[in-house]
C-alpha positions as CSV (number, residue, x, y, z in Angstrom):
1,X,-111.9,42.1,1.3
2,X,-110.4,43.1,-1.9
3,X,-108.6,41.9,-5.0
4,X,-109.3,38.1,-6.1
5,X,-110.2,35.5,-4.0
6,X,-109.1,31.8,-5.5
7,X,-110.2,28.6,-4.1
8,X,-109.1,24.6,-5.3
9,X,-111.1,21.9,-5.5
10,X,-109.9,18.6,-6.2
11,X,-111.6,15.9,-8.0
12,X,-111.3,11.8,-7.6
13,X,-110.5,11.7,-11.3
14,X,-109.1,13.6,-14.1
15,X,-111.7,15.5,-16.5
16,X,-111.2,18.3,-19.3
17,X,-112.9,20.9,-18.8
18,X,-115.8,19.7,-20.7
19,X,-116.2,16.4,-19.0
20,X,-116.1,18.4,-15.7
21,X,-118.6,20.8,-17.2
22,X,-120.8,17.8,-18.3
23,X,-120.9,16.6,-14.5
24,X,-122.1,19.6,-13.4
25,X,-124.5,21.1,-15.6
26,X,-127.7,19.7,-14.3
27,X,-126.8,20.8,-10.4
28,X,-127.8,23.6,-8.5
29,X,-125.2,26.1,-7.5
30,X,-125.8,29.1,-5.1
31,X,-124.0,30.8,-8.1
32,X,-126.8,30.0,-10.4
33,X,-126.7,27.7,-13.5
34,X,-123.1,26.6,-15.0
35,X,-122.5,27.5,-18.9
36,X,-119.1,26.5,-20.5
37,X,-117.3,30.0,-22.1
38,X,-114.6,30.8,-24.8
39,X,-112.6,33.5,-23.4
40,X,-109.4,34.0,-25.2
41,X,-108.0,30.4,-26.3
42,X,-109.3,28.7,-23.6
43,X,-112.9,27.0,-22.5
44,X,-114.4,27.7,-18.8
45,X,-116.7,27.3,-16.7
46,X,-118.5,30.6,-15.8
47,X,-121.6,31.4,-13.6
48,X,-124.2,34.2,-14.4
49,X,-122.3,37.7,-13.4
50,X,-123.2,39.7,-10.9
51,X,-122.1,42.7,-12.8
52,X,-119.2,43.2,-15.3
53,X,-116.9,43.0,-13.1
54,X,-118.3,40.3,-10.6
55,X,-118.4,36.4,-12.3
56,X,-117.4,33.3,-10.7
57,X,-114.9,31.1,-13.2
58,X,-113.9,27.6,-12.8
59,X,-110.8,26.8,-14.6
60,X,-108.7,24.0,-15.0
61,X,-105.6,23.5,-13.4
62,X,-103.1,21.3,-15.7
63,X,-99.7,21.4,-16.7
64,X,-98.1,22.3,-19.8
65,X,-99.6,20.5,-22.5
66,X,-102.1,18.7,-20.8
67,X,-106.0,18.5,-20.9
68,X,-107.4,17.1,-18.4
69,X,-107.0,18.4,-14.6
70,X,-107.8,16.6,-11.2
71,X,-107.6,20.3,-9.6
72,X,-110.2,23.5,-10.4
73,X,-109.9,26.8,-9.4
74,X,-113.0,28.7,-8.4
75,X,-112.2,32.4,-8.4
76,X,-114.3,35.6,-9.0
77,X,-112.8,37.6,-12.2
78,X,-114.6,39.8,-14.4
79,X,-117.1,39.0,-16.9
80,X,-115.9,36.3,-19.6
81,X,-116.2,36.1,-23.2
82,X,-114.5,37.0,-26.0
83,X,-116.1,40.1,-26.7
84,X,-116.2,41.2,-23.1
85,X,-112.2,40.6,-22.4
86,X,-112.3,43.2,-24.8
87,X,-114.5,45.9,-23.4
88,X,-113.3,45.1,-20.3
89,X,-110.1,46.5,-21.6
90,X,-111.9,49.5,-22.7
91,X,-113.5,49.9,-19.7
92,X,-110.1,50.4,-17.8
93,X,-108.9,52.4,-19.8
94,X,-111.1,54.9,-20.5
95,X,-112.1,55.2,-16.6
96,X,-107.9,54.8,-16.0
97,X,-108.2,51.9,-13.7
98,X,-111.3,53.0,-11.5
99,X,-113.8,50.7,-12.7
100,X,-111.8,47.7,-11.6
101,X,-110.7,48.9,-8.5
102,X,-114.6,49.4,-8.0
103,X,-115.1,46.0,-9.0
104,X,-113.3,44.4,-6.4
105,X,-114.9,46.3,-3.9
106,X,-118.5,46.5,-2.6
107,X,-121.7,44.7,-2.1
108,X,-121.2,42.8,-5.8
109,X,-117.5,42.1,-4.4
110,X,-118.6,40.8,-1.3
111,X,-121.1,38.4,-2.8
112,X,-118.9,37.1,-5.2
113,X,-116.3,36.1,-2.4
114,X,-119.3,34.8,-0.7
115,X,-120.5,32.5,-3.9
116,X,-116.6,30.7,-4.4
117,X,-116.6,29.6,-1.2
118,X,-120.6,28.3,-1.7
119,X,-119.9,27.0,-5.3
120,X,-116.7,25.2,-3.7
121,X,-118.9,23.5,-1.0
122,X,-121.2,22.7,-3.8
123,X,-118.7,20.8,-5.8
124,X,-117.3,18.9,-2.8
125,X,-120.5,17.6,-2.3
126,X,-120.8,16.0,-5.3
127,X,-117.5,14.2,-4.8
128,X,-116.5,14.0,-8.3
């Protein structure tokens, strides 16, 4: 399958995204160990990559202005970071799109996909 795959999972109570983090940390995850991530403005919750442009994220999902979220989306993006958004960016454009399309194609792809819906089983499981 290509493009992004996005799951929900939903949560008995509200957390931020650090309180969420917090919860998990110390769990195993099929996606490997949990680390909390600056990208852009905003913290997340990010998996070790499969490659640069295989990671699974957790984000929050909240409304305008608010901080903590009783919904998270597990998706596969590309790698996360501040200094990676950026040579992401690069990456695109000096291949003109290609290594993206590659990216969400593949055995790495495939895995990825594989890993959300794992990493959302995983969550549910701990019935936060």
């Amino acid at each position: 399958m290509m493009g992004f795959k996005v799951k929900n999972v939903k949560t008995n109570k509200e957390y931020t995204i650090e309180e969420f983090y917090d919860a998990i940390k110390d769990k195993e995850f099929s996606a490997g160990a949990p680390s909390l991530t600056k990208h852009g403005l905003s913290t997340i919750i990010t998996f070790p990559p499969l490659n640069r442009r295989n990671q699974i994220w957790i984000i929050p999902v909240t409304g305008v202005k608010k901080k903590t979220a009783s919904k998270f989306q597990v998706s596969k993006n590309e790698i996360a970071g501040a200094g990676n958004a950026v040579l992401n960016i690069a990456v695109n454009d000096l291949t003109g799109g290609l290594a993206g399309l590659r990216g969400m194609a593949g055995k790495n792809a495939k895995t990825a996909e594989q890993l959300i819906d794992l990493t959302v089983e995983e969550l549910d499981r701990l019935n936060l």
